[in-house]
N, C-alpha and C positions, 0 to 999 in steps of 0.2 A: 365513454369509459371513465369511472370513478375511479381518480388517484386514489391510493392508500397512504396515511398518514405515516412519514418515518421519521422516528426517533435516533437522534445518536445517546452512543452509550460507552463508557471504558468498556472493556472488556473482561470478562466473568469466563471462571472454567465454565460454567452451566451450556454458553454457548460452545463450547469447542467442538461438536459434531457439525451443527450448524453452518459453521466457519469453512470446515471440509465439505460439508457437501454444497459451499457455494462454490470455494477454491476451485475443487479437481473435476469439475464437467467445465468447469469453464474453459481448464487448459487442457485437458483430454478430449472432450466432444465437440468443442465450437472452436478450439484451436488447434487441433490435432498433435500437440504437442504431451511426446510417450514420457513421463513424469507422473508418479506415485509418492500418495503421503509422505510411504517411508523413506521416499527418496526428499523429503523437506523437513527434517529436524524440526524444523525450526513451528512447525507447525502441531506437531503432540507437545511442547515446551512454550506455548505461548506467554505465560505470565513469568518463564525464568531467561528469555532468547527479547523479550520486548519490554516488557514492565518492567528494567531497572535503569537508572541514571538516567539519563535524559530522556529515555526511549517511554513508548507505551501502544497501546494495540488500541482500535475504536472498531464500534460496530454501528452499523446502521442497522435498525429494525424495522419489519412493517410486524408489529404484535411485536408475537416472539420467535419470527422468522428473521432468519438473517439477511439481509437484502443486500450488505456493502461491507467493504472493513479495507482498513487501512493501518499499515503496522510501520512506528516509527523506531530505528535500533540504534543506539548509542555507540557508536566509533571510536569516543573520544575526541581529544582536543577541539571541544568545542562544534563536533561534525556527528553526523547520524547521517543512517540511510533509510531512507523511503523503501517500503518492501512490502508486499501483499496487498495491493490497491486492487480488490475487484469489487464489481454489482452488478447486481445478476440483471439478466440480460431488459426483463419488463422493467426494472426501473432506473435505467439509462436514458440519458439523454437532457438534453439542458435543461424540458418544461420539468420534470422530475426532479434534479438539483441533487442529487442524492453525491457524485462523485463532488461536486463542490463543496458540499458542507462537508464532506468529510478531510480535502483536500483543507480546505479553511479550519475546520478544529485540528488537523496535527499542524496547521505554518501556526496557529496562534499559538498552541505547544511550545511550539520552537523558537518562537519572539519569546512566550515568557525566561523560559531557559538560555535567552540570550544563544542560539544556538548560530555559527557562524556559516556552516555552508549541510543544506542536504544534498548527498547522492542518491541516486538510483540507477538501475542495472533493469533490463528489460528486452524482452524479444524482440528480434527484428518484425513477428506475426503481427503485434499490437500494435497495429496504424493508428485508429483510432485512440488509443492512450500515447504513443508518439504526439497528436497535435494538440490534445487533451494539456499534456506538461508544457509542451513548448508554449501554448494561447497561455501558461501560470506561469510565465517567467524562470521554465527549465531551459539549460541550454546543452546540446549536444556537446560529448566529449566523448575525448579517445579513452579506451581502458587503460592505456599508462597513468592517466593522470589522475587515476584515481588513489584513494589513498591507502596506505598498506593494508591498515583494519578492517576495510569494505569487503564486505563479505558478499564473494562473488558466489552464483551459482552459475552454475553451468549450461543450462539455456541461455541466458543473457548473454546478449549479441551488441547494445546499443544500449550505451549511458549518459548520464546527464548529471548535472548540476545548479541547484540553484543557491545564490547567495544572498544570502539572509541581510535583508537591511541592520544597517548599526546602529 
């Protein structure tokens, strides 16, 4: 089987259909988790919910299909939350690289912004992104400790934290 070459990208309204249709089979048909667009704001407002302050959205591409994306959102004081990490399902896994390089362009993000600590909020379903963060130096927290600005949804069962070197 021939890899497909992928590119990462900031992120363009052009893709935002693309975005949706990696998002919602992922968490509807392979996770079975009942959750619709309009139930994700944050997903028809991509460039006004991620692309301000410290925050910003990536894409991975094979062409100009969407294959991966990873959205970083600005909390304040110095914090952001990790939010929207999926890639679809053929170009998973470590000979692929695809969640790494996207995981490594938002930490590099966030070194230049001097960013102090990311959170993230996550299902209990996503085993495989469970050991995915913890193998990058995320660490398991309670939902008290996070912090007031983290914008919780409502699936999310299980959080983390990683702390950004100084």
């Amino acid at each position: 089987m021939m890899t497909q070459t992928v590119s990462l990208h900031r992120y363009q309204p052009r893709f935002h259909q693309g975005v949706v249709d990696l998002i919602l089979p992922i968490q509807t048909q392979e996770f079975g988790i009942a959750i619709t667009a309009q139930q994700q704001p944050d997903l028809n407002e991509i460039e006004a919910f991620y692309q301000r302050g410290m925050g910003d959205f990536w894409l991975a591409l094979a062409g100009d299909r969407v294959v991966g994306c990873i959205g970083l959102k600005d909390i304040g004081q110095q914090q952001a939350a990790l939010r929207k990490m999926f890639v679809a399902g053929d170009f998973r896994g470590k000979s692929q690289g695809v969640a790494n390089a996207l995981l490594n362009t938002l930490l590099g993000h966030a070194s230049q912004r001097k960013l102090a600590s990311i959170w993230l909020g996550t299902t209990d379903k996503f085993l495989a992104a469970h050991r995915f963060y913890e193998k990058n130096g995320f660490r398991e927290v309670s939902i008290t400790s996070l912090p007031e600005a983290f914008p919780l949804m409502a699936v999310d069962s299980k959080f983390y934290r990683l702390a950004m070197p100084k």
